[in-house]
C-alpha positions as CSV (number, residue, x, y, z in Angstrom):
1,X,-47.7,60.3,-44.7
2,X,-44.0,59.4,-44.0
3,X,-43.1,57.1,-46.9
4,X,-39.8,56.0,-46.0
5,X,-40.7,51.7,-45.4
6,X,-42.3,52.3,-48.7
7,X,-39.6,54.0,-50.8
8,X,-37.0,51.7,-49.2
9,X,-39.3,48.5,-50.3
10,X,-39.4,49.4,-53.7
11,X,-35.8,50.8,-54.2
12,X,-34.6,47.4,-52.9
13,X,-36.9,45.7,-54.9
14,X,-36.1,47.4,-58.0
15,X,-37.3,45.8,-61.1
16,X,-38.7,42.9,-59.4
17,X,-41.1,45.1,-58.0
18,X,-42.2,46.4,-61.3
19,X,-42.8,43.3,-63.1
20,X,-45.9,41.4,-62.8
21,X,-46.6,38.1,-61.3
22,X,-48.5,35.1,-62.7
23,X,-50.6,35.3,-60.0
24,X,-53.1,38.5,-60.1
25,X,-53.8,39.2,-56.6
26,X,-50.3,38.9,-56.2
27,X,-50.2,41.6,-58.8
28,X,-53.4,43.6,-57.3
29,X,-51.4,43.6,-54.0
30,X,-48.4,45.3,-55.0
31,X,-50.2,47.8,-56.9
32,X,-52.2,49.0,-53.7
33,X,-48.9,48.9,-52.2
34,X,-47.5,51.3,-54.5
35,X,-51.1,53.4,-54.3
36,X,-50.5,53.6,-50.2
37,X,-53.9,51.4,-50.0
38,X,-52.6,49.2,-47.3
39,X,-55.9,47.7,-46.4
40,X,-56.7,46.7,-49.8
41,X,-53.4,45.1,-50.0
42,X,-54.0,43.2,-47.0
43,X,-56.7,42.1,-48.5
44,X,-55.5,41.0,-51.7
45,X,-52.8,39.0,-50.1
46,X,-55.6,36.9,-47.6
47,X,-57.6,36.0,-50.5
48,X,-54.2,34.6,-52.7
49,X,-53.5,32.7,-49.3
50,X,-56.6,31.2,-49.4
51,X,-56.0,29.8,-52.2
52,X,-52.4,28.7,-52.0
53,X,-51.5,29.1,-47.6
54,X,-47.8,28.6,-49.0
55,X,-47.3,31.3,-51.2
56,X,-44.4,33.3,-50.2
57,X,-45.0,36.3,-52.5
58,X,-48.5,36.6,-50.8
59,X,-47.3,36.7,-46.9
60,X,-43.9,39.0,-48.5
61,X,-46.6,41.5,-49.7
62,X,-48.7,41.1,-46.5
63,X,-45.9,41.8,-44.1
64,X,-44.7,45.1,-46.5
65,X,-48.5,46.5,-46.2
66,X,-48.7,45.7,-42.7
67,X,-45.4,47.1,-41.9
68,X,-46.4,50.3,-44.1
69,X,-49.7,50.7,-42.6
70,X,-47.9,50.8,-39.1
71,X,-46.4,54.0,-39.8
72,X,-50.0,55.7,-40.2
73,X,-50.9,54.4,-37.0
74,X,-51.1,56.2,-33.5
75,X,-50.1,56.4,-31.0
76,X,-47.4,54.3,-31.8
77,X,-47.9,51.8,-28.9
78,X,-51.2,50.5,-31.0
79,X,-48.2,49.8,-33.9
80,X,-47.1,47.0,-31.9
81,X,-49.8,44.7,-33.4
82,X,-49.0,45.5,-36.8
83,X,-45.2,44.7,-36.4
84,X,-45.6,41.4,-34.7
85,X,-47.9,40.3,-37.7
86,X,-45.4,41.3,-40.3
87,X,-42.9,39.4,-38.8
88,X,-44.9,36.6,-38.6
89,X,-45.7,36.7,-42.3
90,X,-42.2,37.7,-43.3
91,X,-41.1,34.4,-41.3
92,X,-43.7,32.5,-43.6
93,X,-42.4,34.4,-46.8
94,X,-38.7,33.4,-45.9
95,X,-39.6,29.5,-44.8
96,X,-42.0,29.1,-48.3
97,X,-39.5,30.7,-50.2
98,X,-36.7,29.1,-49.2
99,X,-38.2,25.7,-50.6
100,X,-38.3,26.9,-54.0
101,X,-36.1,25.6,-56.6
102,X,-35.8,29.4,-57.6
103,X,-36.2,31.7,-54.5
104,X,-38.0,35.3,-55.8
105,X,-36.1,38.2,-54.9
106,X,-38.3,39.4,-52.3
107,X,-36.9,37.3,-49.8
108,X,-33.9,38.3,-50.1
109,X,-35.4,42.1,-49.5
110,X,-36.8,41.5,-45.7
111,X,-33.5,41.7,-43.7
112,X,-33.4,45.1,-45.5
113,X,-37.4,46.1,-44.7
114,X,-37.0,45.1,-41.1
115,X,-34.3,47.0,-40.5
116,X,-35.6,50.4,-42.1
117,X,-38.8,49.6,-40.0
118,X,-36.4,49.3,-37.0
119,X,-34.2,51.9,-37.8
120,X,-37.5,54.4,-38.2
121,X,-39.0,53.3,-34.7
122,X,-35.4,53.2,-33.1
123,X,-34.8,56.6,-34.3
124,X,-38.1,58.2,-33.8
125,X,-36.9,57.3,-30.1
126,X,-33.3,59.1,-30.3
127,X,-34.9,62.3,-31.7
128,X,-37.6,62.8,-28.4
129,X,-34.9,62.1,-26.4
130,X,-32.1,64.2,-27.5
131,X,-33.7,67.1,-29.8
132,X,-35.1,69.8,-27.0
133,X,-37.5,71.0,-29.7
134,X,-38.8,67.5,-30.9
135,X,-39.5,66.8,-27.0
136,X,-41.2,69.6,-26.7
137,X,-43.7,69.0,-29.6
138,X,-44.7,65.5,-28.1
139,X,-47.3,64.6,-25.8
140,X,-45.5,62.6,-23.1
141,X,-42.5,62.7,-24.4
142,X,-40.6,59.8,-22.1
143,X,-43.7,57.5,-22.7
144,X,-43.7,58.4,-26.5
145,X,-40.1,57.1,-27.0
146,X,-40.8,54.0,-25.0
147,X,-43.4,53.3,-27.1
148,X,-41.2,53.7,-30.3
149,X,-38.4,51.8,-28.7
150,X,-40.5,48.7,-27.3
151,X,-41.6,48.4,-31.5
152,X,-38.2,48.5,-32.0
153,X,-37.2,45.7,-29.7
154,X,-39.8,43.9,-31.4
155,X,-38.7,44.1,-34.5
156,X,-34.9,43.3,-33.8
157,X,-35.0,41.4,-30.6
158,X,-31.4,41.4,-31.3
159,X,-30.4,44.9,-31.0
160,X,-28.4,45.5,-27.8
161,X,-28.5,49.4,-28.8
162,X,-32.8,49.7,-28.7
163,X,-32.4,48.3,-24.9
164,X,-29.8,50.7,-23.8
165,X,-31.8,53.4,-25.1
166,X,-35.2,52.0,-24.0
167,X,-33.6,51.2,-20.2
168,X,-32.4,55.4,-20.5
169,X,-35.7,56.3,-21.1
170,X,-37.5,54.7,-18.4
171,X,-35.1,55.6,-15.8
172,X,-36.1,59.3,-17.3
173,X,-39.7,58.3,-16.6
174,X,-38.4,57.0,-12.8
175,X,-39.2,53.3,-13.9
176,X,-36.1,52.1,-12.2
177,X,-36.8,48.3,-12.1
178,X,-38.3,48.5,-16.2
179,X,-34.9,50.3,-16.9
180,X,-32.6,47.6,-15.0
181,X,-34.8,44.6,-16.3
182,X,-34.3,46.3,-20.3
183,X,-30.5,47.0,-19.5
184,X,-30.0,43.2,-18.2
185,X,-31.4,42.3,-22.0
186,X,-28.8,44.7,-23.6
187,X,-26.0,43.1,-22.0
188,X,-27.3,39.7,-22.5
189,X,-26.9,41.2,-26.3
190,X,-23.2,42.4,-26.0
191,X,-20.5,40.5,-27.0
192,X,-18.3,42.6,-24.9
193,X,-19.8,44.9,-22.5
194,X,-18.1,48.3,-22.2
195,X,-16.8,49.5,-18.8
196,X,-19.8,52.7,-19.0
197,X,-22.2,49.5,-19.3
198,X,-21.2,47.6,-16.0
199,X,-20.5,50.7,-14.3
200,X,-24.8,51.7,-15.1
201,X,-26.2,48.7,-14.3
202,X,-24.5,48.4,-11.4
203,X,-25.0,51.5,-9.8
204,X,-29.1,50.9,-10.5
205,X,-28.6,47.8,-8.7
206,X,-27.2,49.7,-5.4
207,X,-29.7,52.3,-6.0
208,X,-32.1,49.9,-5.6
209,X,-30.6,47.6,-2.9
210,X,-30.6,44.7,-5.1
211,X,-26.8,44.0,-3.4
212,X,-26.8,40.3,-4.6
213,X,-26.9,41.1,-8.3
214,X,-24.4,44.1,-7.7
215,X,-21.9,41.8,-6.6
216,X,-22.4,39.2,-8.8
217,X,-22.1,41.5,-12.0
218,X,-19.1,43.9,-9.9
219,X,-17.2,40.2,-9.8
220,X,-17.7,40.0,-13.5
221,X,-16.7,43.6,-14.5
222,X,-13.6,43.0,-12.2
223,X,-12.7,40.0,-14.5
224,X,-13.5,41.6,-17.1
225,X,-11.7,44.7,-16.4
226,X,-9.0,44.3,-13.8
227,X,-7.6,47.8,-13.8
228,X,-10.9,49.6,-12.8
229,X,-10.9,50.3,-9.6
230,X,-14.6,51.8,-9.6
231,X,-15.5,47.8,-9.9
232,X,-13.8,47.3,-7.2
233,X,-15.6,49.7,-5.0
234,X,-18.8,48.4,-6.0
235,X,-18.0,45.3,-5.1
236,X,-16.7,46.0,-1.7
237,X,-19.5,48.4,-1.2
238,X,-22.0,45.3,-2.3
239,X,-20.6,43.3,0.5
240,X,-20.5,45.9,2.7
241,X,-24.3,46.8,2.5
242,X,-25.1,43.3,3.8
243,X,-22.9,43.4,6.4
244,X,-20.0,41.4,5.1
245,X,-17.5,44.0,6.6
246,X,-14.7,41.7,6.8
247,X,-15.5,40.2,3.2
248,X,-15.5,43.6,1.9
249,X,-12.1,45.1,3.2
250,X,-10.6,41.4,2.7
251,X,-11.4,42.0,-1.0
252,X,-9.8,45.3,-1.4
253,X,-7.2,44.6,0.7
254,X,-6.0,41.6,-1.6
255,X,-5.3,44.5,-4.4
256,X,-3.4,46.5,-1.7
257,X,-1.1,43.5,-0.9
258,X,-0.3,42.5,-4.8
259,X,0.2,46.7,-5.5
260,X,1.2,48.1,-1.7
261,X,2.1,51.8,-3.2
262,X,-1.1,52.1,-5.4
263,X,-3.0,55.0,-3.6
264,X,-6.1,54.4,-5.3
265,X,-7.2,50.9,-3.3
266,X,-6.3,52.6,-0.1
267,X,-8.5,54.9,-1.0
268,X,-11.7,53.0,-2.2
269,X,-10.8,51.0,1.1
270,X,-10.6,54.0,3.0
271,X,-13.8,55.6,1.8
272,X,-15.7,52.3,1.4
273,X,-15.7,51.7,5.1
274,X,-16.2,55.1,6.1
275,X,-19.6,55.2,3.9
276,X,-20.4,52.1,6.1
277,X,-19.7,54.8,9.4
278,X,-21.5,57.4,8.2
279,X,-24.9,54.8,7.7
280,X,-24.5,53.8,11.5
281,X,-23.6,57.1,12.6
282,X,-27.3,57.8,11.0
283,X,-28.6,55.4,13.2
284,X,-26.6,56.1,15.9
285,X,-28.1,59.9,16.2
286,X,-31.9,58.6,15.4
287,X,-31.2,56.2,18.5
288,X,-29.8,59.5,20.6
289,X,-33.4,60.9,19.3
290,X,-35.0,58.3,20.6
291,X,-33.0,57.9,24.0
292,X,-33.7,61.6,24.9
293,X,-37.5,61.1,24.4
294,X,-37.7,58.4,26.7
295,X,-36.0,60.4,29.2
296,X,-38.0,63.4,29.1
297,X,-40.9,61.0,29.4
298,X,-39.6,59.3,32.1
299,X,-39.9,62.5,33.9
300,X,-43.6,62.5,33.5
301,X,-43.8,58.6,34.8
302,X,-43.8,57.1,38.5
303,X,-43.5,53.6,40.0
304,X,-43.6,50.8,38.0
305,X,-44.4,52.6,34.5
306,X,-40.7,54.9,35.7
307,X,-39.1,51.6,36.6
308,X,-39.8,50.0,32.8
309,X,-38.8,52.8,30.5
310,X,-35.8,53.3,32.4
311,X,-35.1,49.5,31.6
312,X,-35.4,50.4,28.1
313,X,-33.2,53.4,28.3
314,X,-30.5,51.4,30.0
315,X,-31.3,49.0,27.1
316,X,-30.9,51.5,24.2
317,X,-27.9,52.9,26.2
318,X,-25.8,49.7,26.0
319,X,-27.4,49.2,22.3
320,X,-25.6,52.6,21.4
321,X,-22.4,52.3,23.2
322,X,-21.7,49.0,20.7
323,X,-22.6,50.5,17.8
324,X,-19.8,53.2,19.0
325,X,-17.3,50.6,19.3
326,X,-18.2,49.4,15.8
327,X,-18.0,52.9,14.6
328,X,-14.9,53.8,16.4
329,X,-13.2,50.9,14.7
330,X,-14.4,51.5,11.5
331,X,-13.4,55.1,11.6
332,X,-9.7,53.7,12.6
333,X,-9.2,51.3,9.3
334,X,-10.9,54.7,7.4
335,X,-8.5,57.0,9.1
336,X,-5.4,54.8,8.9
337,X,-5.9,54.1,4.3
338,X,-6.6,57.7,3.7
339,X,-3.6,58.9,5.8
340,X,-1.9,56.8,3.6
341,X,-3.4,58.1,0.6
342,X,-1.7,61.5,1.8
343,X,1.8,59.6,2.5
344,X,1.9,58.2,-1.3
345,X,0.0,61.2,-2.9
346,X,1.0,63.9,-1.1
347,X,-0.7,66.8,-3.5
348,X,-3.9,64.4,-3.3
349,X,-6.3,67.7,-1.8
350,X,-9.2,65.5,-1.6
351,X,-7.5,63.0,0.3
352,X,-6.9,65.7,2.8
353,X,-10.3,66.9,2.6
354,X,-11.7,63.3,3.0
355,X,-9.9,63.0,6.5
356,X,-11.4,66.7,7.3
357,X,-14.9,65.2,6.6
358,X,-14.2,62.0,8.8
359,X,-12.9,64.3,11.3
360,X,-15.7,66.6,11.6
361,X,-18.2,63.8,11.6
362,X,-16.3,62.2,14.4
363,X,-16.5,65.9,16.4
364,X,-20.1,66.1,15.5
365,X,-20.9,62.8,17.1
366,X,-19.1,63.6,20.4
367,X,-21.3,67.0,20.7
368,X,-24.3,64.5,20.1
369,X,-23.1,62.3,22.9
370,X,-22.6,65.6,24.7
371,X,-25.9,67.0,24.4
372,X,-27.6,63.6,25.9
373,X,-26.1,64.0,29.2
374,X,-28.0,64.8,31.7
375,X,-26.9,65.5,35.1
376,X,-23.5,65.4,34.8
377,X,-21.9,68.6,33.6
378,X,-18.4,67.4,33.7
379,X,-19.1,64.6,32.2
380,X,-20.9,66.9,29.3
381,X,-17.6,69.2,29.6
382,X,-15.0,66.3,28.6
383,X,-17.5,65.3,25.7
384,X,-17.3,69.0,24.8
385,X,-13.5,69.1,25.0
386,X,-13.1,65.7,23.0
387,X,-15.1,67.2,20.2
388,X,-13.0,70.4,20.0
389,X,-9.8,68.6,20.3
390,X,-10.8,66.1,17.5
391,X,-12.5,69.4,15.0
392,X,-8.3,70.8,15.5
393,X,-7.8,67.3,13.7
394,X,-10.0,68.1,11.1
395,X,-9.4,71.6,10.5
396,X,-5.6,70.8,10.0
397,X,-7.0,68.0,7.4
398,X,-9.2,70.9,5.9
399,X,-6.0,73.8,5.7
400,X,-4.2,71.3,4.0
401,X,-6.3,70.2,1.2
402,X,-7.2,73.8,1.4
403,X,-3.8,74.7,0.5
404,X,-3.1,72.1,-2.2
405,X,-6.0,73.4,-4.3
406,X,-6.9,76.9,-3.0
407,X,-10.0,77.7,-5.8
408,X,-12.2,74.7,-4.2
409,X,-14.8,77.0,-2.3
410,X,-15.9,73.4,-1.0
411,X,-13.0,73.6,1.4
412,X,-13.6,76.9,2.3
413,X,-17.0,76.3,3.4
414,X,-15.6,73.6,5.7
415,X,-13.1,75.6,7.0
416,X,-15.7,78.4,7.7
417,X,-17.7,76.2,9.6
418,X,-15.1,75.2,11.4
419,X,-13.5,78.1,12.3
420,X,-17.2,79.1,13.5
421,X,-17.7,76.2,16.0
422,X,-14.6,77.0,17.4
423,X,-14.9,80.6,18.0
424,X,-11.7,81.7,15.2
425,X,-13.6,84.7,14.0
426,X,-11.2,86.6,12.4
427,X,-10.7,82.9,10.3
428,X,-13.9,82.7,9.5
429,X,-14.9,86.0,8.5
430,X,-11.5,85.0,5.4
431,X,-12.7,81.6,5.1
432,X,-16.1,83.1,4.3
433,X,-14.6,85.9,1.9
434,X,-12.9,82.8,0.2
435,X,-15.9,80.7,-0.1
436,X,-18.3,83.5,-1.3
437,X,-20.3,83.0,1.4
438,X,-21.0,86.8,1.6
C-alpha cells in the first residue's frame, strides 16, 4: 500500500493528530486512519455527522480517509469518485471551521493534503509518460496517465501544468480535439502563456482546420510576442486557408514595409503563398486526372452522349486554365520574396533551395499539361520545351544552395533528379555519389 497521503497527513498534523478529541468517534476515526482502515473511518465520521452535520473535525477526517482510500483503488479512473467526495467534505471542514471562535488545526492542513494527493496523481502521470520502463509495465499506458491526470485536474482545477500534460497525452492517444479542448483550459490558467504554448495550440488548430480559432489566438500571440515571426506565418497561413489571399499577404506585407531589409517576412511571405500553390497545384493535377478520363471515354461515346461529355471537358478545361492563372500569379509573388531572401541573405542555402523546389514544381506542372495533349504534338513539344527551360531555372537554384551548404544530401537528391530528367548523366551519376544514393 503506498502510504504517502497518509504519512504526509500526519506529519503535517503533528501533535494535533496525536491528541484526542472530546468527541469519540472523532477519536475512533483518526485511529482507523492511522490503522489504514479507511472504511471504518468513513464510518465513524457519518455517524459523528449525524449527530452534529456541522462538525468540521468529522468531514476533515472523512475527506483524509476518503482521499487515503483512493490510493488503494483501481484502475485509477474509479478514484475519481473518491476525490470529488473529499473535496466536498474538505470544503465543509474549511466553511464549519472557519466559524469557530478557535479554528482546529486541521483546517489549516487541507491546502497541504490536496496538494500531495495532486502531486501523487499528477506525477503518477509524468512517470508513464517519460520513464520507458514504467510505460512498459502498464496496461495502456496513454489511457493510464489520462486517468491519473483527469484526478489531478480534479483535484486542482487550478493547475495549468496537469492540462498541458493531460492535452500531451491525448494527442499521444490521437485524441486531437480532447488534447486542444484540455490545452484551451491550460491557457485559460496561465498568467503569461509561453511562446512553445501559442505555437502548440495553434498548430493543433491548423492540423485540424479549425482556421478561425488559429487566427484568433495567432493575432494574440503576435501581440503578445511581436518579434516571432512563426506567429506571423500562422496567421497569414490561417487567412490563407480560407481563401483570404489578399488578407494574408496584406498582413505580412505590413511587417515588410515597417522592416524592408528583414529577410525573414519575405520569407514567411514567400513560402506562405507558395504552400497556397502547391494545394491548387494538387487540385490542379486531380482535375488533369479527371480531364484525361473523360477523354478516353469520350472515345467510347457517339451522338448526343459524345456531344455532352465533350461539354464537360471544354468545361473542366476553362475551369483548369483559371486556376493556372491563379497559380501562375501566386508562384510570381512566391518567386519575387524568396529572390529577395537570396539578395539580403546571400549564404541563405535554403532560400536557394526553396526557389529550386518552386522551380521544379513549376516544370512538373508543364510536363502534366504536356502529357494531356492530345493531337497536337507541337503543341506537346513547346510544353516539353517550357518545362526543361523552367527545370535549368531550378537546377541553377539547386547548384547554388548546393554550393552554400555542400553536406545537405537533400540538395543532392534534387540535383540528381534533375540532372536525370534532363539527360546530364555524367551529373547525375556525382550528384548520386554525393547524395548516397548508391
Amino acid at each position: 500500500m503506498n502510504t504517502r497521503i497518509l504519512l504526509t497527513i500526519i506529519l503535517v498534523a503533528g501533535f494535533a493528530f496525536a491528541c484526542s478529541t472530546g468527541n469519540p468517534l472523532i477519536n475512533e476515526a483518526r485511529d482507523q486512519i492511522q490503522s489504514q482502515n479507511f472504511d471504518e473511518a468513513i464510518a465513524a465520521t457519518e455517524r459523528a455527522l449525524e449527530e452534529n452535520p456541522q462538525d468540521p473535525l468529522a468531514h476533515y477526517f472523512k475527506a483524509v480517509a476518503l482521499g487515503s482510500k483512493a490510493e488503494d483503488v483501481n484502475p485509477p479512473s474509479a478514484r475519481i469518485d473518491y476525490y470529488e467526495r473529499m473535496k466536498e467534505s474538505f470544503n465543509k471542514a474549511e466553511e464549519f471551521g472557519r466559524q469557530q471562535e478557535e479554528v482546529p488545526d486541521e483546517i489549516n492542513n487541507i491546502t497541504t493534503v490536496l496538494n500531495t494527493v495532486w502531486a501523487q496523481e499528477h506525477n503518477a502521470a509524468v512517470q508513464i509518460l517519460t520513464d520507458d520502463s514504467v510505460r512498459a509495465a502498464t496496461a495502456n499506458p496513454n489511457n493510464t496517465a489520462i486517468a491519473h491526470l483527469e484526478n489531478a485536474v480534479a483535484l486542482q482545477p487550478d493547475s495549468a501544468l496537469s492540462y498541458v500534460v493531460l492535452s500531451s497525452a491525448h494527442f499521444q492517444e490521437g485524441n486531437v480535439d480532447e488534447a486542444i479542448s484540455t490545452y484551451e483550459k491550460a491557457m485559460e490558467r496561465f498568467e503569461t502563456p509561453e511562446v512553445e504554448d501559442y505555437d502548440y495550440l495553434i498548430s493543433l488548430y491548423l492540423n485540424q482546420r479549425m482556421y478561425d480559432q488559429a487566427r484568433d489566438l495567432s493575432e494574440e500571440a503576435v501581440e503578445e510576442y511581436p518579434g516571432e515571426t512563426s506567429f506571423v506565418r500562422y496567421l497569414a497561413d490561417s487567412y490563407l486557408q480560407v481563401g483570404e489571399t489578399d488578407r494574408a499577404m496584406e498582413i505580412v506585407r505590413d511587417l515588410i514595409e515597417s522592416d524592408p531589409e528583414n529577410p525573414q517576412y519575405r520569407m514567411v511571405l514567400g513560402t506562405q503563398v507558395y504552400q497556397l500553390v502547391s494545394e491548387r497545384n494538387e487540385e490542379i493535377s486531380s482535375k488533369y486526372n479527371q480531364l484525361n478520363s473523360m477523354r478516353r471515354q469520350a472515345r467510347q461515346l457517339s451522338g448526343d452522349e459524345q456531344e455532352n461529355i465533350e461539354m464537360r471537358i471544354n468545361d473542366l478545361q476553362a475551369e483548369i486554365e483559371e486556376m493556372e492563372q491563379e497559380v501562375s500569379e501566386l508562384t510570381e509573388v512566391a518567386i519575387n520574396e524568396i529572390e529577395q531572401v537570396t539578395e539580403l541573405s546571400p549564404q541563405d542555402d535554403n532560400a536557394f533551395n526553396i526557389l529550386g523546389i518552386i522551380y521544379q514544381n513549376k516544370a512538373a506542372a508543364l510536363f502534366e499539361k504536356r502529357n494531356s495533349i492530345v493531337d497536337d504534338n507541337e503543341l506537346a513539344s513547346q510544353y516539353d520545351q517550357q518545362a526543361r527551360e523552367t527545370l535549368r531555372n531550378a537546377l541553377e537554384y539547386y547548384e547554388k544552395a548546393a554550393e552554400i551548404n555542400p553536406d545537405e544530401t537533400e540538395y543532392w537528391q534534387a540535383l540528381f533528379q534533375v540532372y536525370t530528367t534532363l539527360g546530364m548523366e555524367e551529373k547525375a551519376r556525382e550528384a548520386m555519389e554525393k547524395a548516397d544514393l548508391q
